[in-house]
C-alpha positions as CSV (number, residue, x, y, z in Angstrom):
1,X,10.4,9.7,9.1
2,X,8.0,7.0,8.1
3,X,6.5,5.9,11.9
4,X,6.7,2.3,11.6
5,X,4.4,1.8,15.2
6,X,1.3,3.0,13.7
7,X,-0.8,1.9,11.0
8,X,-2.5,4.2,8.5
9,X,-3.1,5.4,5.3
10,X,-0.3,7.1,3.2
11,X,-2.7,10.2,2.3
12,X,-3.0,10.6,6.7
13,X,1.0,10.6,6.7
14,X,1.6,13.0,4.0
15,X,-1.4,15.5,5.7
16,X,0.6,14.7,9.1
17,X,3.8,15.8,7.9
18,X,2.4,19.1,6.1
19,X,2.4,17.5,2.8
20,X,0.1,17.9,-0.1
21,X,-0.8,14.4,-0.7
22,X,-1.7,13.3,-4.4
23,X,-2.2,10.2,-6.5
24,X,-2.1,8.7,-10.2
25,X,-4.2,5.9,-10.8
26,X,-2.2,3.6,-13.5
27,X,-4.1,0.8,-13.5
28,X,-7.0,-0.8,-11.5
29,X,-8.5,-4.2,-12.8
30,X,-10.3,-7.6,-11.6
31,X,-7.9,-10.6,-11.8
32,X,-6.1,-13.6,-10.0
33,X,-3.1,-12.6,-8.7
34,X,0.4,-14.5,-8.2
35,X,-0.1,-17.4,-5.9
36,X,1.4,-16.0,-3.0
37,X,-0.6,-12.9,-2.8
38,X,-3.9,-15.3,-2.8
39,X,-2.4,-17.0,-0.1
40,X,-1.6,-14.0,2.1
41,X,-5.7,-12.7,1.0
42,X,-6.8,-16.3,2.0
43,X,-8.3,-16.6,-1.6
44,X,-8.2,-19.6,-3.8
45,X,-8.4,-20.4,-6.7
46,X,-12.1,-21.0,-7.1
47,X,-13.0,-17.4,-5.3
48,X,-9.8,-15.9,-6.5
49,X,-10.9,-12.3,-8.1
50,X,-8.6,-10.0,-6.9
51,X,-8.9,-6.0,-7.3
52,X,-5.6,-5.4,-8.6
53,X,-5.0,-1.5,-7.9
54,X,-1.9,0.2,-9.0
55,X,-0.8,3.9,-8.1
56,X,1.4,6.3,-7.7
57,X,2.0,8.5,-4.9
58,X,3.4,11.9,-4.8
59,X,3.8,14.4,-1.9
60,X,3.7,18.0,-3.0
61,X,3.8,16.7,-6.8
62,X,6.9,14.8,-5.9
63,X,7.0,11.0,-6.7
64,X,7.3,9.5,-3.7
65,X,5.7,5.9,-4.0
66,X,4.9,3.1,-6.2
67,X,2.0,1.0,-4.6
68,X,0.5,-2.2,-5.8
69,X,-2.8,-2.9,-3.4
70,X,-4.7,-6.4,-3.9
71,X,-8.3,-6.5,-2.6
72,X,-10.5,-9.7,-2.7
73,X,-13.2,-8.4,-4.7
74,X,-16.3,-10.1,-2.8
75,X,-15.4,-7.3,0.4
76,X,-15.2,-4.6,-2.5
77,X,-17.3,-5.4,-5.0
78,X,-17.6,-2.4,-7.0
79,X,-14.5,-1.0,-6.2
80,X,-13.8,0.3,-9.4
81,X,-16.4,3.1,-9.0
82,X,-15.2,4.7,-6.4
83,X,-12.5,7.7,-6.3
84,X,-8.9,6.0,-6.2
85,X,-7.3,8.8,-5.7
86,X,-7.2,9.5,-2.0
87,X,-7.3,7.4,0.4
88,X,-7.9,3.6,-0.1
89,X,-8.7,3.4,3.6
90,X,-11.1,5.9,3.8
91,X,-12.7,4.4,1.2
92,X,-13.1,0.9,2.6
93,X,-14.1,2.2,5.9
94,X,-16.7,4.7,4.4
95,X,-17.9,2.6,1.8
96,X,-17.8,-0.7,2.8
97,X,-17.8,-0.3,6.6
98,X,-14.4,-1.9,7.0
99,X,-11.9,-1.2,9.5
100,X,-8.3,-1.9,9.5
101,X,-7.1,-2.8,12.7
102,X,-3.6,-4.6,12.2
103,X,-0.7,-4.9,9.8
104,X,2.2,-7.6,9.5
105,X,4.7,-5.7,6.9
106,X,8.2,-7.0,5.9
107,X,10.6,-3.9,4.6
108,X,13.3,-4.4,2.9
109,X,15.8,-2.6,0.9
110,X,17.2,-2.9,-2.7
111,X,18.3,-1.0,-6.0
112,X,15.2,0.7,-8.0
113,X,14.6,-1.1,-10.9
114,X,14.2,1.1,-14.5
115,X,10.7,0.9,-14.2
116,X,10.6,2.2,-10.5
117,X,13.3,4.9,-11.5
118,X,11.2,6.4,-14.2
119,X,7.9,6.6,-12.0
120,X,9.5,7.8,-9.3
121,X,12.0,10.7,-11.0
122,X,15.0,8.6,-9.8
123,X,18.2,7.0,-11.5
124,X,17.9,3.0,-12.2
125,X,19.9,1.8,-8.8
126,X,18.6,4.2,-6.5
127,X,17.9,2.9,-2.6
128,X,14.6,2.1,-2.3
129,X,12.4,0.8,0.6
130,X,10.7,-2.3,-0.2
131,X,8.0,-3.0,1.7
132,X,4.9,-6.0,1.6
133,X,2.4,-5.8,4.2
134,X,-1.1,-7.8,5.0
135,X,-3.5,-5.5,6.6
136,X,-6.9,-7.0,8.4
137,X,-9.6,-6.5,10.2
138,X,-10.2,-6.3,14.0
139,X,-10.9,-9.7,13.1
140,X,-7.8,-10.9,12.1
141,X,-9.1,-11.7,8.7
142,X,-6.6,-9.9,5.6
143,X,-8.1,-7.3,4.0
144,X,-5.2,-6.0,1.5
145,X,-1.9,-7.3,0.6
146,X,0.3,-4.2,-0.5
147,X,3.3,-4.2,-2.2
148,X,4.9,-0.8,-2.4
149,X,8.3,0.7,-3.4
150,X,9.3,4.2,-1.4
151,X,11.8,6.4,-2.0
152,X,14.8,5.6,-0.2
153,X,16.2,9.5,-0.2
154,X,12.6,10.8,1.3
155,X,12.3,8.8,4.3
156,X,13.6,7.5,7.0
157,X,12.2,4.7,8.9
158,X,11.3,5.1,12.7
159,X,10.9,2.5,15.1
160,X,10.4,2.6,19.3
161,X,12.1,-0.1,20.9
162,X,10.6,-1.0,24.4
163,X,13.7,-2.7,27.0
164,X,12.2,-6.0,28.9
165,X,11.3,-5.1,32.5
């Protein structure tokens, strides 16, 4: 079960659950992304580098994951010289002194496309949980837009609904 109450980083859940958390780097560059991520990072176009980070997460050596992180590179600046292969939180709270604090994340579900299927050791079709999510600061102020892919025959997604009193 994915707890979908509490914010934190993928390598804390996978610890939490008695997994061996692991990750392959396949890609990590400085760019402008599509519009609407810029929008969501409250970059423009004239301040619009981007750390584009892409990775792959495995639990126990199983694919488990496909996650696309976008970080405005002025609150990472040298991003690219740090260890991406853990956790992305830790590293922006150890390195950068920044905390995450809140998360607004839309999850949706939807057939794996070829690519996803061959990353993740899947057939093309498979359930998968798509989910986008802006995390900030205790200021309110977005920090990373993610964009990941989860395998939809390794979790299940956990919410606590609260009546009205």
């Amino acid at each position: 079960e994915l707890d979908l109450n509490k914010l934190c980083s993928t390598t804390e859940d996978m610890r939490a659950r008695g997994w061996e958390p692991s990750t392959i780097v396949l890609g990590l560059e400085k760019g402008s992304p599509r519009p609407h991520v810029r929008y969501k990072l409250g970059v423009g176009d004239e301040d619009g580098c981007v750390w584009m980070l892409h990775r792959l997460r495995l639990a126990n050596d199983e694919p488990v994951s496909l996650q696309w992180s976008y970080i405005p590179c002025a609150l990472a600046p040298d991003l690219d010289t740090h260890d991406l292969t853990g956790s992305l939180y830790y590293v922006l709270k150890n390195e950068y002194g920044i905390e995450l604090k809140t998360a607004d994340q839309v999850i949706r579900t939807r057939g794996a496309t070829l690519e996803e299927a061959q990353a993740l050791e899947i057939s093309e079709g498979d359930a998968v949980f798509a989910i986008e999510r802006v995390t900030c600061d205790p200021r309110g102020a977005p920090v990373e837009h993610l964009d990941a892919v989860w395998r939809g025959d390794r979790y299940d997604l956990h919410v606590r609904l609260m009546g009205s009193e």
